[in-house]
N, C-alpha and C positions, 0 to 999 in steps of 0.2 A: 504494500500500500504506500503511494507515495506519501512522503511528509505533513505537505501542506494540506492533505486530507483528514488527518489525524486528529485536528483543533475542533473542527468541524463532526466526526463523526465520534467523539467525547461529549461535541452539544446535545446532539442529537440522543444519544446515549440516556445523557442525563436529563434532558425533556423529556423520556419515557418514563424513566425512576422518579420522577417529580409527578407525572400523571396518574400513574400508580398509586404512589403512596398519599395521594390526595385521592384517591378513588375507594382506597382502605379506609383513610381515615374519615371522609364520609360516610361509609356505609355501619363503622361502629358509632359515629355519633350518631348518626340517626334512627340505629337500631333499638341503642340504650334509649333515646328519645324517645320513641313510638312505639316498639314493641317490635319483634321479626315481622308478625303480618302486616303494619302498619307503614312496612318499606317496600319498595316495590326496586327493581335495577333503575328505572327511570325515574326516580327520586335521586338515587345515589350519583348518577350521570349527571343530573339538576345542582346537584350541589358541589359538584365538584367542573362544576362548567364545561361539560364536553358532552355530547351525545351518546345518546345508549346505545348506536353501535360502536362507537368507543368504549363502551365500557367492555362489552363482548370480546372485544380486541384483547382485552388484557385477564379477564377474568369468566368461569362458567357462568359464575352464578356469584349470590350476594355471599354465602358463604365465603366461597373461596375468596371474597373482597374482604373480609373479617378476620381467617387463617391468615392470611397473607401479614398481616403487620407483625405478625411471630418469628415465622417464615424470614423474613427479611430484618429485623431487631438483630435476631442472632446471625444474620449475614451481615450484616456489620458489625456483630461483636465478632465473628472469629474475623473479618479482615482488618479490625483492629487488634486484634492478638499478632498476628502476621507481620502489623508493622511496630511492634511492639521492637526496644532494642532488642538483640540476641543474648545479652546478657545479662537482661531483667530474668531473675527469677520467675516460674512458671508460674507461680500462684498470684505474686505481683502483677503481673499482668494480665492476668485474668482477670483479677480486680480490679483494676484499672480499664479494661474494655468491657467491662459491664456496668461500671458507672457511669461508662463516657455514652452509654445509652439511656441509662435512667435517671441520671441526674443533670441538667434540670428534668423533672417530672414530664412526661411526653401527656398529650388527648386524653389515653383514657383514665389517667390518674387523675381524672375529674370527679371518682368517687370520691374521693377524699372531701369533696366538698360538702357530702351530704347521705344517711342513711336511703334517700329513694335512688338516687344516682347508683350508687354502690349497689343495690338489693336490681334495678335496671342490668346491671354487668354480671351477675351472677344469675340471672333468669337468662339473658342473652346467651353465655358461657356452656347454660346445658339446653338448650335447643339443639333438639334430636336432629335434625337438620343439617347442621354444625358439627355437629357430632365428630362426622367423616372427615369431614376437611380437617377440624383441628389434628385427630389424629393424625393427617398425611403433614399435616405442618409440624406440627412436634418429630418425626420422622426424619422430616429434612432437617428442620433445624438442627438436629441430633449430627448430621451427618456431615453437616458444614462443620459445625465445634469438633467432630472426632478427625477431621479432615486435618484442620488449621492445630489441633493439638498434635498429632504428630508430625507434622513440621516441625513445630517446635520443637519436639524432645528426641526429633529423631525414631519414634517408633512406626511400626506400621500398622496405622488402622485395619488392616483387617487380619494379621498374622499375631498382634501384641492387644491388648486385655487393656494396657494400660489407659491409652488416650479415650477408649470407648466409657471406660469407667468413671474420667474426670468428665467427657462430656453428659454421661448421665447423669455424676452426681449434678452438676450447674441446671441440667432442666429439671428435677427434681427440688432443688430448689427453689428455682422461679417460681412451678406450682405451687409449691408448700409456700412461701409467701405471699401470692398472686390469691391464693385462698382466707391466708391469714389478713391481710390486710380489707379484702370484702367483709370478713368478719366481724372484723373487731367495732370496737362501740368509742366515738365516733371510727367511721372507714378511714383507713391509716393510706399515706402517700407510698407508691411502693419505692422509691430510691431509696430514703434512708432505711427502711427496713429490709430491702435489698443488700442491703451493705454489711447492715449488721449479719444479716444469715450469711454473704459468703465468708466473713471474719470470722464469724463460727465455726463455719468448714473447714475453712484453712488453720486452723488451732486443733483440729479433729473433735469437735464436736464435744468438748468437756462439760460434765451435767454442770446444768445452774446452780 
């Protein structure tokens, strides 16, 4: 590819990732807003200014508009583990590309503002619906973090235990947080209790 094409086919690139994740992050505000049956694709297209064969462009259905901001969270956390130094410790830098996602607080840590908001995101969350996609998104995400962790430590995800293990533990976390924070009384922001659970992990877990 010659050179001078390169600036160009990086806008272009990044025009589609910008379309996207404005096409995600419509369809959970408006989910949480309304209800699942109270959105329609052509709501979500509406709100994110582009048309509802655009939205098809990018995604099946409204689910896979909702999976998708997981999906893609943790594709930017392990390409920030990636560019992490080589000689930051493994754990350091895992914690460091997982805050540089959730801190400042992203959309839907809009629970925090309120028990209907929060009890919204956790009705959303188990729509049978949803269901499937979340599953395939937790999958992938799974599989970008076991990818970008062997890199790092030099293992190979599919011969060595070890990087599959560190990327399970971090999505097992997210959940176990992602649930404690809907929970709790007022709904808790998820970055700094983010932070605190992976500090816990990386201390191994010493009871309280």
């Amino acid at each position: 590819m010659p050179a001078a094409d390169r600036p160009r086919m990086g806008l272009r690139e990044r025009k589609k990732q910008e379309t996207r994740d404005a096409l995600s992050q419509a369809a959970v505000r408006l989910i949480v807003e309304r209800g699942w049956t109270g959105v329609t694709e052509e709501d979500i297209a509406a709100a994110a200014n582009v048309s509802a064969r655009t939205f098809r462009n990018y995604f099946s259905g409204k689910a896979e508009a909702v999976a998708a901001r997981h999906v893609d969270r943790v594709r930017r956390i392990a390409g920030e583990l990636r560019a992490r130094p080589a000689a930051e410790p493994l754990w350091e830098a895992v914690t460091a590309a997982v805050r540089e996602q959730f801190v400042p607080e992203h959309d839907i840590d809009r629970w925090a503002h309120g028990r209907q908001q929060a009890d919204s995101v956790r009705l959303m969350l188990t729509e049978p619906a949803l269901q499937g996609e979340l599953a395939k998104a937790h999958a992938a995400a799974e599989a970008e973090l076991t990818a970008a962790i062997g890199e790092r430590t030099g293992t190979d995800p599919v011969r060595d235990l070890y990087p599959k293990l560190v990327a399970a533990a971090l999505g097992a976390t997210l959940s176990a947080v992602i649930t404690h924070c809907l929970q709790a009384e007022p709904p808790l922001p998820l970055g700094p209790v983010l932070g605190e659970a992976i500090d816990r992990l990386t201390s191994g877990l010493p009871v309280p």
